[in-house]
N, C-alpha and C positions, 0 to 999 in steps of 0.2 A: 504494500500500500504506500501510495506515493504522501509524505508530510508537504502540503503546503506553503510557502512561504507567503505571509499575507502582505508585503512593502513589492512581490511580484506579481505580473498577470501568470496566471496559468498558461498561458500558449508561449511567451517568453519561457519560463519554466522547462515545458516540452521542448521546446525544440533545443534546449542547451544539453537536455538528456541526450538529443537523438543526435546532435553535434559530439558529445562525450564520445558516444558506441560507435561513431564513425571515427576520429581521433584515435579510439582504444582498438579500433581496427575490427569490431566487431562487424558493421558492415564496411564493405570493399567498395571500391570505385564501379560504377557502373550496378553496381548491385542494388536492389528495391528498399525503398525506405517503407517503414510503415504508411499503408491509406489511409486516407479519412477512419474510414470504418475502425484499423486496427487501434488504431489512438485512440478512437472512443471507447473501445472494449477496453484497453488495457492501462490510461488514465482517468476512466470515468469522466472524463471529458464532454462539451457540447459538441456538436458536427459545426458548429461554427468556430470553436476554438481551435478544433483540428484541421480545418481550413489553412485557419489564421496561422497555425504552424508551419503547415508547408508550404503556403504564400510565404511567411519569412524567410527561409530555409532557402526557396527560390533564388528570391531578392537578393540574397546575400551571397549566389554563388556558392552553395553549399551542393544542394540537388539540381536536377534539371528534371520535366516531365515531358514525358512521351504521351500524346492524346491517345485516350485509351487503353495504355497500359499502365499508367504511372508513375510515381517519381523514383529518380537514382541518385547514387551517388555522385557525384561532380569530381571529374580531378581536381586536384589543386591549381590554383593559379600558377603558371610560372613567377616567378619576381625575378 
């Protein structure tokens, strides 16, 4: 069971997990991030917060989505 932080939003929250397990190499590049769907089963989450997640995740270059099949992991930037 996930503890809350209440000074953060929950989809900030999520998605710093789901940055962790890709960092911790848990998922791989190119590999599927959790769906809407699986975020809600497994942080009790709104389908708008899980949204909200991988719209962030997006934005920042972390995942990319494929229409259809869902979101991946992103290689890294070069620098």
């Amino acid at each position: 069971m996930i503890e809350w932080r209440l000074n953060q939003p929950k989809w900030l929250q999520v998605a710093n997990i789901i940055k962790e397990r890709i960092a911790s190499g848990q998922y791989q590049v190119d590999a599927p991030v959790p769906s809407e769907h699986q975020i809600v089963q497994e942080f009790g989450v709104a389908r708008g917060t899980a949204r909200k997640v991988l719209e962030r995740l997006r934005e920042e270059g972390v995942t990319y989505s494929v229409r259809g099949l869902g979101s991946f992991v992103a290689a890294p930037a070069a620098e």
